[in-house]
C-alpha positions in Angstrom: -41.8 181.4 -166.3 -44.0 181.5 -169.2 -47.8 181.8 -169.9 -50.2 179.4 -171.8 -53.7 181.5 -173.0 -56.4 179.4 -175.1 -58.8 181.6 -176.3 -60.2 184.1 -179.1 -58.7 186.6 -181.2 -61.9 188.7 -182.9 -62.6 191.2 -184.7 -65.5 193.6 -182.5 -67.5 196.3 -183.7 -68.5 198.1 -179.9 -70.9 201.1 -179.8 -71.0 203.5 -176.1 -72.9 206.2 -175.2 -69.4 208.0 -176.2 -68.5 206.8 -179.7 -68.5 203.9 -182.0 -65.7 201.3 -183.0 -66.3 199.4 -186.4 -63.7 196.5 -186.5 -61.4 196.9 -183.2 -59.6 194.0 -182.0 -61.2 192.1 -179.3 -60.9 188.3 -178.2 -59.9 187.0 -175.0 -56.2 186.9 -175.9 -55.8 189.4 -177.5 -55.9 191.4 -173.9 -55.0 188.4 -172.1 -51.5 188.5 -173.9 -51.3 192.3 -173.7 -51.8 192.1 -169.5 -49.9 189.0 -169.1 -46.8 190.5 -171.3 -46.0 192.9 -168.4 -44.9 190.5 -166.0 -43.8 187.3 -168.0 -42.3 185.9 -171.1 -42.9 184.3 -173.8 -46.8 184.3 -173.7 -47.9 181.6 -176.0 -51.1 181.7 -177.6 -53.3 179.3 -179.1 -56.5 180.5 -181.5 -57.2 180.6 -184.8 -57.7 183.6 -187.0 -58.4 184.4 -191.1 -57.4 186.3 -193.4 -58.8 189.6 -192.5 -57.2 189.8 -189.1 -54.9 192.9 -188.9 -51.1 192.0 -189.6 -50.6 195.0 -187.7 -51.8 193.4 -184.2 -49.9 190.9 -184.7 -47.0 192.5 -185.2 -47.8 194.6 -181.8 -48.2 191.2 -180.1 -44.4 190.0 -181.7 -43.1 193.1 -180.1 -44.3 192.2 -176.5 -42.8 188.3 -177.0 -46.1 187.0 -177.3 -45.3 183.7 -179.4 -48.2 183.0 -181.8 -46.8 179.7 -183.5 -50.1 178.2 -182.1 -52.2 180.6 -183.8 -53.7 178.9 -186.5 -54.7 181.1 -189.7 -56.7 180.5 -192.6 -56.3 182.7 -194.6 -59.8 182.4 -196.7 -62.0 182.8 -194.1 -63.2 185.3 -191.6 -62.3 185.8 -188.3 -64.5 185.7 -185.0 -67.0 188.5 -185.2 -68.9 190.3 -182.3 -70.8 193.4 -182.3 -72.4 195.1 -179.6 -74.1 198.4 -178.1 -73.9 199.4 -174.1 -76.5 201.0 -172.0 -76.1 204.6 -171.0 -75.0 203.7 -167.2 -72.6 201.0 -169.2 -72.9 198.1 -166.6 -75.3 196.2 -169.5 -74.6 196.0 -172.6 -76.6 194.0 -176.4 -75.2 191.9 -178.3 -76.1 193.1 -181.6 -74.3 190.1 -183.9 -71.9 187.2 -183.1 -70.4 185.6 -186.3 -68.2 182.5 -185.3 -66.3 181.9 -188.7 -63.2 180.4 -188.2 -64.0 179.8 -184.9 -67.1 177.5 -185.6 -65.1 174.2 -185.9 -61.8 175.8 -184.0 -59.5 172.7 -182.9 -56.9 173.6 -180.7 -53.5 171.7 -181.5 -50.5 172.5 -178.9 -47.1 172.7 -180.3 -44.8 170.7 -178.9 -42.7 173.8 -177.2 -46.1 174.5 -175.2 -46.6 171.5 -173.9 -44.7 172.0 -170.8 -45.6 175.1 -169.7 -45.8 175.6 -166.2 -49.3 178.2 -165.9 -52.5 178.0 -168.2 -55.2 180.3 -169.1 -57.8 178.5 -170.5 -60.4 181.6 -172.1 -64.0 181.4 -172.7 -64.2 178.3 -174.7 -66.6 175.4 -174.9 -65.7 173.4 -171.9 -65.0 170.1 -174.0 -61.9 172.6 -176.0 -60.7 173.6 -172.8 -60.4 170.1 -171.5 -58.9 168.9 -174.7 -56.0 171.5 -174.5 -55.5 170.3 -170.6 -55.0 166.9 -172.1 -52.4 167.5 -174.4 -50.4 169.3 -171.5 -46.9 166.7 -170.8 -47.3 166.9 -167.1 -50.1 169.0 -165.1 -48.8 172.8 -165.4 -48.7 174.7 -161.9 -51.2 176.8 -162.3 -54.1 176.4 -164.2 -57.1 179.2 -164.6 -60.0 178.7 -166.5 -62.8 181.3 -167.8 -66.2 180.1 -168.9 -69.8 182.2 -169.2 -73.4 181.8 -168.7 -74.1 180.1 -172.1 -71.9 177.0 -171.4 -73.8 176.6 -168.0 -77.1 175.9 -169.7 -76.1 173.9 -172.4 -73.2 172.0 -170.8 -73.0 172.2 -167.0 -71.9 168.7 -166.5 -68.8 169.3 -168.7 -68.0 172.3 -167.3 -68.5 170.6 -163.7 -66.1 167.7 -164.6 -63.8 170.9 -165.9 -63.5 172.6 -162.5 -62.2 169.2 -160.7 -59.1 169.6 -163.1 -58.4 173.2 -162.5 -57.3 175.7 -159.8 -59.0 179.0 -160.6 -62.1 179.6 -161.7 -62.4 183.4 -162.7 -66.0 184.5 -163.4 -68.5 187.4 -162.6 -71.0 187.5 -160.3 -73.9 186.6 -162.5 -72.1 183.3 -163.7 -71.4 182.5 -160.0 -74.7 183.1 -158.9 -76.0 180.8 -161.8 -73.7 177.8 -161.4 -74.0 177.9 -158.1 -77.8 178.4 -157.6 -77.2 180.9 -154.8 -77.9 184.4 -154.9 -75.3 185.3 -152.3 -72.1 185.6 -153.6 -70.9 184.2 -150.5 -72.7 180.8 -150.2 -72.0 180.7 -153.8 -68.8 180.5 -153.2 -68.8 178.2 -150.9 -70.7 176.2 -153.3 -68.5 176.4 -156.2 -65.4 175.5 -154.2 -67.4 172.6 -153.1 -67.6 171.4 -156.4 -63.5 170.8 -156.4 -61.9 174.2 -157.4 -59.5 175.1 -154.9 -59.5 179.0 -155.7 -62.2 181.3 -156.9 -62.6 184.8 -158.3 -65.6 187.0 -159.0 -65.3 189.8 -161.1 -67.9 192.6 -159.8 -67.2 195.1 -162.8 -67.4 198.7 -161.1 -67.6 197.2 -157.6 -64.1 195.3 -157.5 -63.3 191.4 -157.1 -63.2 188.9 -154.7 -60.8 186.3 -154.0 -62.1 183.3 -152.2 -60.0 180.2 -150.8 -61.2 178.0 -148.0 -62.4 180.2 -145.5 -60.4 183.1 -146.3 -61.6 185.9 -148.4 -60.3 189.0 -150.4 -61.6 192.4 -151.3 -59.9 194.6 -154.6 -62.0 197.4 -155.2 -61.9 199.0 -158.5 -60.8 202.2 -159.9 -63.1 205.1 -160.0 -62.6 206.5 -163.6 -63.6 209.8 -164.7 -64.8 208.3 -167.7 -65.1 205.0 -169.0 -65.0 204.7 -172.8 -64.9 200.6 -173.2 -65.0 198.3 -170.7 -64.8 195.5 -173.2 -62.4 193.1 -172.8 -61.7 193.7 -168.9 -62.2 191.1 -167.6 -60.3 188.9 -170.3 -57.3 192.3 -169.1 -57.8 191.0 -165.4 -56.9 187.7 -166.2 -54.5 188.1 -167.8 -52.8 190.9 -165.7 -53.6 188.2 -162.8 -52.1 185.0 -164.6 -49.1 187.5 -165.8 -48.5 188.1 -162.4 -48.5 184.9 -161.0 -46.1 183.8 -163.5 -43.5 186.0 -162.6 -44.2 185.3 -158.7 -41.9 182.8 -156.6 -44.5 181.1 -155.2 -47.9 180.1 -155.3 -50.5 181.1 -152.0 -53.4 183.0 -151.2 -51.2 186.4 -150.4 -49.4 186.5 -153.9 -52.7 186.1 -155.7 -54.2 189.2 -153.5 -51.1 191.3 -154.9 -52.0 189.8 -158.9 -55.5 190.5 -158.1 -54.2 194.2 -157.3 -52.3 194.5 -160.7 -55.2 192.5 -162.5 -57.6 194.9 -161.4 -55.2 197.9 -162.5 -54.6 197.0 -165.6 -58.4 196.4 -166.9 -58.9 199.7 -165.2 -56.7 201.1 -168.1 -58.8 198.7 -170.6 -61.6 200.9 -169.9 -59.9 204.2 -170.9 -60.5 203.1 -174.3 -61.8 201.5 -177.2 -60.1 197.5 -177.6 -56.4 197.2 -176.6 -55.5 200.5 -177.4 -54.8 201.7 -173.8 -52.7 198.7 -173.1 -50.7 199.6 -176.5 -49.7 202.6 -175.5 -48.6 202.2 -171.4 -45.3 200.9 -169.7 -45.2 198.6 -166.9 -43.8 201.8 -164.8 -47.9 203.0 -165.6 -48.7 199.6 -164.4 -47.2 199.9 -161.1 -48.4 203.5 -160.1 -51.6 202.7 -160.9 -51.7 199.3 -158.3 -50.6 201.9 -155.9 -53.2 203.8 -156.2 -55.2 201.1 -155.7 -53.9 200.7 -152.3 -54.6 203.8 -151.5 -58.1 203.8 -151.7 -58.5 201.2 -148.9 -55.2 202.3 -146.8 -56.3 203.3 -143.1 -54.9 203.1 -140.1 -57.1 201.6 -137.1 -54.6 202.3 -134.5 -54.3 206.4 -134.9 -55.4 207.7 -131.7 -58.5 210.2 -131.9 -58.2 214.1 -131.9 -59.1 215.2 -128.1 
């Protein structure tokens, strides 16, 4: 069916207590595209780049049928910067230097061929871009999932509120769910936050898994235990995607096909953190993708019903 992502394409300069990364790509599509190109095509993508972005990645991102005719580039100027170093146990992490460039007066035009596409991705964006892309949507896509962070909820909640009435996921991590909400139970802030007119919710718990809330029902996806993790940057922008990818490709939409795209979301920013950027998601098939949701079944598969040993 198609995917619609709005969101960053950056260049990131990471440092872990296991090496250092000067310049890897990072951005919100750039693994949002990546996840999402395992389980549907075309993935369009709207951002804006300059000149020093690597040809290279976009070349990658051709491959995979990720259409970038709403990338905008300009060539003269600098692309979105970030830098950052994370803490030995690598659940925190410093932002070191954030250059916005090109992205300081980004204005997101659609092309006409993305217009009617049926699921959205709206990325970390100031609210007021994300609701200007919705508006430029023909009709009201199917699906519509929108990202946002702590920084927008200080200095624009009331957008951002007005945001989640025109939306059906929000995907966010516990701290941001805790914050909008003002509850420090994840569950009453869930409540909360579906109070506030978003029908489905998902919070990201890094090493501890996800939860899917709608209504009264509720979903568990515990995460992978990795032997080591080199760069968990960009997960969560992987998860997304992988989830949004999977949707996509589903036949319907309900609460029990987005536990099986939290499943494949989970596994494939599981592989994010193998290494530094995209580079992981480069190099695996969608066969990779699949054995590694099963063994995300398997951590949780028992059976209550097998009768005790005498």
């Amino acid at each position: 069916m198609g995917l619609l992502s709005v969101g960053t394409l950056a260049l990131d300069s990471v440092e872990t207590p296991y090496a250092k990364r000067d310049r890897a790509i990072g951005g919100t599509n750039s693994f949002i595209a990546l996840a999402a190109s395992f389980f549907t095509k075309p993935v369009q993508l709207v951002s804006v780049i300059g000149g020093d972005f690597p040809e290279s990645f976009l070349a990658e991102l051709r491959e995979r049928e990720v259409d970038l005719e709403g990338v905008q580039v300009r060539e003269d100027e600098k692309s979105f910067f970030w830098a950052g170093k994370y803490h030995d146990d690598m659940n925190g992490r410093d932002t070191l230097d954030t250059q916005l460039n090109v992205l300081a007066d980004f204005d997101p035009v659609l092309p006409e061929g993305y217009k009617d596409t049926e699921f959205l991705m709206l990325g970390n964006l100031t609210p007021s871009v994300q609701m200007k892309v919705l508006e430029q949507m023909n009709d009201r896509p199917k699906l519509v999932a929108l990202d946002t962070m702590n920084f927008w909820m200080d200095i624009m909640m009331d957008d951002l509120k007005a945001l989640l009435t025109k939306v059906d996921i929000l995907i966010v991590n516990d701290e941001e769910a805790r914050q909008l909400a003002g509850e420090r139970s994840l569950v009453k802030a869930a409540q909360a936050i579906v109070a506030m007119g978003v029908p489905y919710l998902i919070i990201k718990k890094g090493e501890h898994g996800a939860l899917l809330f709608y209504g009264e029902q509720m979903f568990f996806a515990p995460a992978l235990p990795l032997a080591e993790v080199f760069d968990p940057t960009g997960a969560g922008d992987t998860f997304a995607g992988g989830f949004m990818g999977y949707m996509a490709s589903a036949p319907v939409i309900n609460f029990e096909t987005m536990k099986r795209a939290v499943i494949f979301g989970s596994a494939l920013a599981s592989f994010t953190c193998e290494d530094f950027g995209p580079d992981r998601l480069l190099e695996i098939t969608r066969a990779d993708v699949d054995m590694r949701a099963g063994q995300f079944l398997e951590l949780v598969r028992f059976d209550l019903k097998q009768s005790l040993p005498e």
